[in-house]
N, C-alpha and C positions, 0 to 999 in steps of 0.2 A: 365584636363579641364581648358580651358581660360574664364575666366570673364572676360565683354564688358566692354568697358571702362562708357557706359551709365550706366550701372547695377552696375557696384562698385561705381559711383558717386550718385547713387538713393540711392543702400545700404548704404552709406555713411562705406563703407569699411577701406578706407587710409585716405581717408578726407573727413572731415562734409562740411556740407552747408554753417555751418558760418565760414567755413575757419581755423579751429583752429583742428589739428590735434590730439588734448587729447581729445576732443569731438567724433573719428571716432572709430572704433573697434579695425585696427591697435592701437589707440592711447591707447585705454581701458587695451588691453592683453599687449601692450610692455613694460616689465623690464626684457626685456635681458639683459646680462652683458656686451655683445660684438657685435660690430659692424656690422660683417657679421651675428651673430644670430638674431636681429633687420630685416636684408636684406632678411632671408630668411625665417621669421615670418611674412615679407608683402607680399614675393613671393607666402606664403602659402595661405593666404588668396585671391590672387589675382588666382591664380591656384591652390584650393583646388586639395589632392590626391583622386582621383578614383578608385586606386585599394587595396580591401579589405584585404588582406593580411598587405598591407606596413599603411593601416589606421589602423588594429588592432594592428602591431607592434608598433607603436606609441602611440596609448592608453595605452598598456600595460605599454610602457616606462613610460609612466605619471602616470599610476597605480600604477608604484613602488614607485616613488617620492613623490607620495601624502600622500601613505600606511608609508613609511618609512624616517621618516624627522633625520634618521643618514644618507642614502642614500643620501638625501635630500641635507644638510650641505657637506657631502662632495663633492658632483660635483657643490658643490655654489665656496665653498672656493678653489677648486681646478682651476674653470674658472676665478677665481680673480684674482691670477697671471699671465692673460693673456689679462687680458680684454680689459685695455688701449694700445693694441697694435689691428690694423686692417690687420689680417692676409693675407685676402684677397690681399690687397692691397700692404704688403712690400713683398707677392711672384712676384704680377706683377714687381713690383719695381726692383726688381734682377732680373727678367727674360729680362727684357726691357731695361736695362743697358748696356752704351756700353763696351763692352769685349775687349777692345783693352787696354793692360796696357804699351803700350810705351810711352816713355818719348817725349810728344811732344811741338812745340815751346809754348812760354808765358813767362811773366816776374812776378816772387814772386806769389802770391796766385793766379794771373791770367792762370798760369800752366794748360792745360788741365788735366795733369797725378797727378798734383795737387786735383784737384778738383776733378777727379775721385775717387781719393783715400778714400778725405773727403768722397764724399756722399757714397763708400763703406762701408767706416767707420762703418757709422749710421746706414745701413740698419744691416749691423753683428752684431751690437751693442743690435740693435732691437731683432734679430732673434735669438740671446743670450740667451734674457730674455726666449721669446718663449721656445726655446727648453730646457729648463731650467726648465718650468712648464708642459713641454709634460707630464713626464712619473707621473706626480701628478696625471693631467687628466686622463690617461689609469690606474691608478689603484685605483681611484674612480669610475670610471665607470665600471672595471672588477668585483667589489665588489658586482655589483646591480645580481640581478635576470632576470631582461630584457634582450634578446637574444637584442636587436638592442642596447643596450647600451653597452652588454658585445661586441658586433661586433665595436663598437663608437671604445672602447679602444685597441681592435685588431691595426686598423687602426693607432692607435695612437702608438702604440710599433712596427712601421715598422723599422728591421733593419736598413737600409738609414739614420733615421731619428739619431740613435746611432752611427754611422758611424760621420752625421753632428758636433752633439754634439764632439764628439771628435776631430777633424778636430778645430774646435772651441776652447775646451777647450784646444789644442796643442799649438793653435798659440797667441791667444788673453786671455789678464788680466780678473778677474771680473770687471763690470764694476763699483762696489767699490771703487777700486785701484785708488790714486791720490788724490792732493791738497785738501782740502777743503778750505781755505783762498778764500772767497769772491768766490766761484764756485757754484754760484746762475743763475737760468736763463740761459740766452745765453750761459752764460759763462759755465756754467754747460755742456753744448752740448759740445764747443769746447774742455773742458779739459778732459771729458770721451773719445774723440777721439784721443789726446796727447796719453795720457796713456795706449792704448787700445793693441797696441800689445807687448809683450811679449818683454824685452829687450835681451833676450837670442837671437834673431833672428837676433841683432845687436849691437854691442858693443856702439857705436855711439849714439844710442838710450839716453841711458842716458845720455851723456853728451846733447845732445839736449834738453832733459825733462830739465835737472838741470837749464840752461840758461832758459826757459822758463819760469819755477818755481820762479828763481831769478828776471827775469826781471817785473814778476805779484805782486811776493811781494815789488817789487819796487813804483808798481806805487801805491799800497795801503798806502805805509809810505807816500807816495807824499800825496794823499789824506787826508790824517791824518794830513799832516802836514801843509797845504795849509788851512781849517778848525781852526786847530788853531793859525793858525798865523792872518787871519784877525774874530776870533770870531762869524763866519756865519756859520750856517747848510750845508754847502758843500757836497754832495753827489757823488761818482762815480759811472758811467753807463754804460756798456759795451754794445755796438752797432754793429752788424754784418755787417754793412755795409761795402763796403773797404777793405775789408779783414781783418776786425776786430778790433773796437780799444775804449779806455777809453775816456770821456768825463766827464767834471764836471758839477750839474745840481744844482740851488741853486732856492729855490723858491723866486717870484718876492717880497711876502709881504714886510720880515725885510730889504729892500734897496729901494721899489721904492717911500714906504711911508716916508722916511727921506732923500729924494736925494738924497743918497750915491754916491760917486765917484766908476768909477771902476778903478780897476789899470792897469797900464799902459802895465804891463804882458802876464792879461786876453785878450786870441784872440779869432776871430771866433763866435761872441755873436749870440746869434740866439732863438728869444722867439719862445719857446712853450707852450700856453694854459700858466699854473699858471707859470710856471718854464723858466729861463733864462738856457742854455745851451750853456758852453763855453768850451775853451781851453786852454794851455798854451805851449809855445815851451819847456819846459822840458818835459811837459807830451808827447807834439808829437813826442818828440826824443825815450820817454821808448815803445810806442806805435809802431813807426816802428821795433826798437828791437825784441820787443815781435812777429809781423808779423813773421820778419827772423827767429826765431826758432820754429813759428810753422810752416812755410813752410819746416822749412830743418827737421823736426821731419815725415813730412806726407810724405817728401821725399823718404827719409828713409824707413818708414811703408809700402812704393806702392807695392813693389814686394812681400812682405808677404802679404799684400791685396791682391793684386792679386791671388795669390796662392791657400788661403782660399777661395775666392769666385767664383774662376773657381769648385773646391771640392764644392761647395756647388751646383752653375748652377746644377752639374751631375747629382744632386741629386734631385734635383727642384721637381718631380713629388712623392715625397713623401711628399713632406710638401704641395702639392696639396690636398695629400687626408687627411694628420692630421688636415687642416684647413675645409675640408669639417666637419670630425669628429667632431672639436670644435664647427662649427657650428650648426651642431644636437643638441648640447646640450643646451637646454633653460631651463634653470633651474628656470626660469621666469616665463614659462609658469605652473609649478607647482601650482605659487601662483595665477596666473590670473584664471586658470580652479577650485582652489578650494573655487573663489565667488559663484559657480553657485551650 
């Protein structure tokens, strides 16, 4: 059954009158853990189920969870490890990808087979985690008493999905593995992706990592040293831009209140907001550097990307229904239904 768009704005179903969505019923029951179970908590309400069967099977589900808060606890703790990831969206992501992994024209990160490779990267990287926390979810959900839960976890132990995982854990690191030295942020993304596949797949590999690794610790001594040589709060900031590169950011107070000179060095000055954001030609020397080894690292990685993520496409229609499965599970709705 479809509710009118008039009728769910009278009911104030998704959203209230005064605009504020914690105000609406959607906004009352949502503490889903995950993205798509949020998506299909307002689907629910926008198209409640009509048929009694699939509404008592859903009661019952929540019967358990309400009755049994070890049930409970574990399909909480089990959706945790999945939850900052929108399943939904990183299967479209792979599915909608171009499949083409030849090496095609571009210069340094500008590379199409480049760039491919990156955003490959990320999504396995993603999809890691995921199947990483599948078989937590299927054997907290096998555990409950609910026929639709114990069915959640069926779905979740589809062969395919063990097939992926291994495919996975064959070709690609955890995503652990790698530098920590200032792998914050951004920077965090690019260096999970250095690291990511497996250097057994290329001998090359590691000397690529090694030069990258050198050239990062480089520019944090630079940082370090640049700080204290002129006695200023110098910060370095890793910017995606460009193809990726370090910048120095110094706040404006301790220089602009005492007219400080700047030196003759510092290039490229450029206020933002409280902070001076600058550069230096040694820093842009280590910075290009740094570029050429993660180009020639993702290089390198494209055809074992590739490789992996053709094995994974094949497989695509089971992480369709593990993600419907995750979705079922509201484990939110537990605590919303046990106000009433």
């Amino acid at each position: 059954m479809m509710i009118d768009t008039d009728t769910a704005r009278n009911l104030e179903l998704v959203d209230s009158i005064s605009r504020q969505k914690a105000h609406s019923l959607f906004g009352l029951l949502n503490s889903t853990l995950t993205p798509q179970g949020s998506r299909l908590l307002r689907t629910s309400l926008l198209s409640p189920l009509t048929s009694q069967s699939a509404i008592e099977a859903r009661l019952d589900a929540v019967a358990n969870l309400v009755q049994s808060d070890e049930h409970y606890n574990s399909i909480h703790n089990a959706i945790k490890g999945v939850q900052k990831i929108d399943m939904d969206k990183l299967i479209v992501r792979l599915a909608a990808i171009d499949k083409s992994g030849e090496i095609s024209s571009g210069v340094g990160l500008e590379s199409i087979a480049v760039k491919t490779a990156y955003e490959r990267l990320g999504q396995l990287l993603d999809l890691q985690k995921v199947i990483k926390n599948l078989p937590v979810v299927a054997h907290a959900a096998s555990e409950t008493q609910a026929r639709l839960l114990r069915i959640i976890g069926e779905l979740v132990l589809d062969p395919r999905i063990t097939e992926i995982r291994q495919v996975i854990e064959r070709h690609l690191n955890d995503t652990s593995i790698g530098p920590k030295r200032g792998s914050v942020g951004a920077l965090s993304t690019v260096t999970a992706r250095v690291y990511a596949v497996k250097a057994e797949a290329n001998p090359l590999l590691d000397v690529a990592r090694a030069s990258y690794k050198e050239n990062v610790h480089d520019i944090f001594d630079l940082g370090k040293a640049v700080a204290e040589k002129y006695e200023l709060p110098i910060e370095l900031v890793y910017q995606q831009e460009n193809g990726g590169s370090f910048v120095f950011c110094l706040s404006r107070t301790p220089i602009d209140a005492s007219g400080w000179q700047w030196p003759k060095e510092w290039v490229d000055k450029v206020q933002k907001k409280k902070k001076w954001v600058f550069s230096t030609l040694e820093l842009k020397k280590l910075n290009g550097r740094m570029r050429e080894m993660l180009y020639e690292t993702l290089t390198i990685s494209a055809t074992i990307v590739h490789e992996v993520f053709t094995q994974v496409v094949s497989r695509i229609s089971a992480l369709y229904k593990a993600s419907e499965a995750v979705r079922l599970l509201i484990p939110g709705l537990r605590k919303s239904l046990s106000y009433y």
